[in-house]
VOMI-10930 format. One record per residue (C-alpha): y, z, x; residue in three letters. Coordinates in steps of 0.25 Angstrom, whole numbers, plus 2048, in hexadecimal, padded with zeros to 3 digits. Example, Ala and Ser with C-alpha at 12.3 -4.5 7.8 and 13.67 -1.06 7.14 Angstrom:
VOMI-10930
7EE81F831ALA/7FC81D837SER/
This chain:
VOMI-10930
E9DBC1425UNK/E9FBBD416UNK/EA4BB0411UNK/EAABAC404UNK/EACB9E400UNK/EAAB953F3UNK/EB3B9C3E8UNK/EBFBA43EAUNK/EBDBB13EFUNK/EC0BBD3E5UNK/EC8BCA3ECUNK/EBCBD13E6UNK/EB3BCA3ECUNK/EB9BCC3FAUNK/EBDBDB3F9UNK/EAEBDC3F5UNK/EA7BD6400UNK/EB1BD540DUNK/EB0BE4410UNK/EA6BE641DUNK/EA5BD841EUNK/EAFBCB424UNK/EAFBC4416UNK/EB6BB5417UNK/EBCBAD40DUNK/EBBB9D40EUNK/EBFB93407UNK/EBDB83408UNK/EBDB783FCUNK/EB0B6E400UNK/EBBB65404UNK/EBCB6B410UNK/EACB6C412UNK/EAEB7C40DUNK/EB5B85416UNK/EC3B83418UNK/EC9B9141BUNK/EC5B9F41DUNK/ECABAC41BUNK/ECBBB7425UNK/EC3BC3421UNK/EC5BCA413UNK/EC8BD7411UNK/EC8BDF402UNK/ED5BDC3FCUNK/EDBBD4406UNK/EDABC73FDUNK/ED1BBA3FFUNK/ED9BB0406UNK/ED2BA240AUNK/ED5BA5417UNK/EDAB99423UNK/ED5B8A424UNK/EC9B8B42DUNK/ECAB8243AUNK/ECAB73437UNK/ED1B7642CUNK/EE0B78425UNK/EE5B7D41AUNK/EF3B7C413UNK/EFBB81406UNK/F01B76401UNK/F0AB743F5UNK/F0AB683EBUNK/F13B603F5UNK/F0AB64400UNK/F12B6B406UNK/F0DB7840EUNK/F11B87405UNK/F16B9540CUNK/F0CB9F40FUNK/F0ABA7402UNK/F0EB9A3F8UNK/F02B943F1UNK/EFEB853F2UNK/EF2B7C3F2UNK/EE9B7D3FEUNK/EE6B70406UNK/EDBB6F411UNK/EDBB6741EUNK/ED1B6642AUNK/EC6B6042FUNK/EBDB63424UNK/EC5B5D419UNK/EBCB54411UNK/EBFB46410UNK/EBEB44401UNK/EB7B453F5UNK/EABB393F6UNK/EAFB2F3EBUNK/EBAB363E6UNK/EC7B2F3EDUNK/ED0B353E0UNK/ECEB423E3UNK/ECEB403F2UNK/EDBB3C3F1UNK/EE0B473EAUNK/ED7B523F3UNK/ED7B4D401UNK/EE6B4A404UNK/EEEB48410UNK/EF4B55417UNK/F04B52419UNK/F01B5A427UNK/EF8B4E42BUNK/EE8B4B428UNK/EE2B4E41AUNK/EE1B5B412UNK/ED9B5E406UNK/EDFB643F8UNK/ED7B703F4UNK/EDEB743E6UNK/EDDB833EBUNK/EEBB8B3EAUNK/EEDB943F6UNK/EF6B9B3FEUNK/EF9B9F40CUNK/EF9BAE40FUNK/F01BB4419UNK/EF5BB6421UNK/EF3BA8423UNK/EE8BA8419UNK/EE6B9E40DUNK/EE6BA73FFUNK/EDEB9F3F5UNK/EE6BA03E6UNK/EDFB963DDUNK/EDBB863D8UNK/EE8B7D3D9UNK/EE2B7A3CBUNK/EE4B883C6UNK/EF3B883C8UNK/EFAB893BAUNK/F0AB893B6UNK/F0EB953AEUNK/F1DB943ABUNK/F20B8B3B5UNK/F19B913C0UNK/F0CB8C3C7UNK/F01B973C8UNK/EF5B983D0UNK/EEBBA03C6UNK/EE3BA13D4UNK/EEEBAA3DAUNK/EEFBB53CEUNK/EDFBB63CFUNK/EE0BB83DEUNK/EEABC33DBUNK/EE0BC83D1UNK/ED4BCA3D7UNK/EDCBCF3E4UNK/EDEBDB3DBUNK/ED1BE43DFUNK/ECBBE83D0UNK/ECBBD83CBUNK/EBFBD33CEUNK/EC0BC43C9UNK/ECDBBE3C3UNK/ED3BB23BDUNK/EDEBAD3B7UNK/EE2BA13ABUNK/EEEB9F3A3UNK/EEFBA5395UNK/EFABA238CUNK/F03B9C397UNK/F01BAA39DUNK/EF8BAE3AAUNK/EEABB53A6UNK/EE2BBE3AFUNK/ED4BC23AEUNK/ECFBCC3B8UNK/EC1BD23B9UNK/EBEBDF3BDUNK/EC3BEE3BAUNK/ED0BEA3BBUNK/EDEBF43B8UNK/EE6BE93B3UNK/EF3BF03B4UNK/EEEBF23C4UNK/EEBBE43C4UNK/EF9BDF3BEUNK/F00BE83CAUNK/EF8BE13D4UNK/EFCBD33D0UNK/F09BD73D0UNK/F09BDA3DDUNK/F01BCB3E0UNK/F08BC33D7UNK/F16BBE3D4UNK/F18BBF3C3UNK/F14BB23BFUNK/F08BB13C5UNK/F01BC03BEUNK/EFABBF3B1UNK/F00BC33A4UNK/EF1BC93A1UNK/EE5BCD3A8UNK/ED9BCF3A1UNK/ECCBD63A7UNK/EBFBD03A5UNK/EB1BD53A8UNK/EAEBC83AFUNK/EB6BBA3AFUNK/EB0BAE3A8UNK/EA7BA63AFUNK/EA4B963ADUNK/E95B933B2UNK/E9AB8E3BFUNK/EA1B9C3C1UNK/EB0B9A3BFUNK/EB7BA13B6UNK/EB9B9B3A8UNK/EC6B9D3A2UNK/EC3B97397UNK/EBABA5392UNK/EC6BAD398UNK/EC8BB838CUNK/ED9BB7387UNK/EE0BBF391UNK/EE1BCF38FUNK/EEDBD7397UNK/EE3BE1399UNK/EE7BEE39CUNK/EE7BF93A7UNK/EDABFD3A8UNK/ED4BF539DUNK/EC5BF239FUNK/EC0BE43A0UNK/EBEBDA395UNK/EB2BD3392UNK/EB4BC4398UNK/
């Protein structure tokens, strides 16, 4: 058996080691003393859901008003259950604004992690509440459209910023883009796809390993079959 936690967890990553073996995908902020859910099994392809609350614990999809969203409709992820810390030690500000009280009774605490219930009654993990932008009126999780991204078999790592009042992807690895621009046709309502996707041999890194945007190279619509640029 093989366990991933810590990070989210690339498609890549799973369609590589999940074949032959039961690979799990867990999830849990140190709020709630680590693990909070667990997927079932992954297979190559099938996507890399955070899975269902473990016993002890619940989890709920909540809007701004707190109120619980349909299967499929994105909100921000709360957690309930016995091993929900108390607090933050000499922090009572951000306590406050963290650990809140559940409108279905006891306490809950806010992640900032945007997710969505799956069909299969599996949590799908799109991205930071913080990474939510406004692009002509409508709010955006960036964290969605890299999840479609790297759910596209050649894309190897993927992120995604704001150019120009326009949404820029940058993919890694041998990548049709013309392939890739089906794919996330067939993923993404029109608003949420890039105006450009630009291959890179390899994303920017900052030394603590997450990528920095700010050495992102200006977006290229880069052609079918175009070869990867130097990042």
């Amino acid at each position: 058996m093989l366990d991933a936690g810590g990070e989210s967890l690339p498609q890549a990553v799973a369609d590589r080691w999940s074949p032959g073996r039961t690979m799990l995908n867990a999830y849990g902020p140190t709020e709630t003393t680590v693990l909070a859910t667990l997927s079932a099994p992954l297979e190559p392809g099938a996507g890399v859901p955070i899975g269902r609350p473990i016993d002890g614990m619940t989890a709920m999809v909540l809007d701004s008003r707190l109120h619980p969203v349909p299967v499929g409709v994105s909100g921000e992820l709360y957690l309930g259950g016995d091993a929900v810390a108390r607090g933050y030690l000499g922090a009572p500000a951000l306590t406050a604004e963290r650990f809140i009280a559940s409108p279905f009774g006891g306490r809950m605490y806010r992640t900032g992690d945007v997710v969505r219930w799956h069909s299969n009654g599996q949590l799908i993990f799109l991205g930071r509440a913080d990474q939510q932008v406004k692009i002509r009126g409508r709010r955006i999780e960036l964290g969605e459209i890299e999840t479609a991204l790297t759910s596209f078999a050649a894309v190897r790592a993927a992120t995604v910023v704001v150019r120009g009042g326009h949404l820029a992807a940058y993919v890694v690895g041998e990548v049709d883009t013309a392939d890739l621009t089906i794919h996330l046709a067939e993923q993404l309502p029109g608003y949420l796809r890039p105006r450009s996707i630009t291959v890179l041999d390899a994303l920017p890194l900052t030394p603590g390993g997450k990528v920095d945007h700010r050495e992102l190279p200006a977006p290229v619509a880069a052609s079918a079959g175009s070869k990867p640029l130097s990042g």
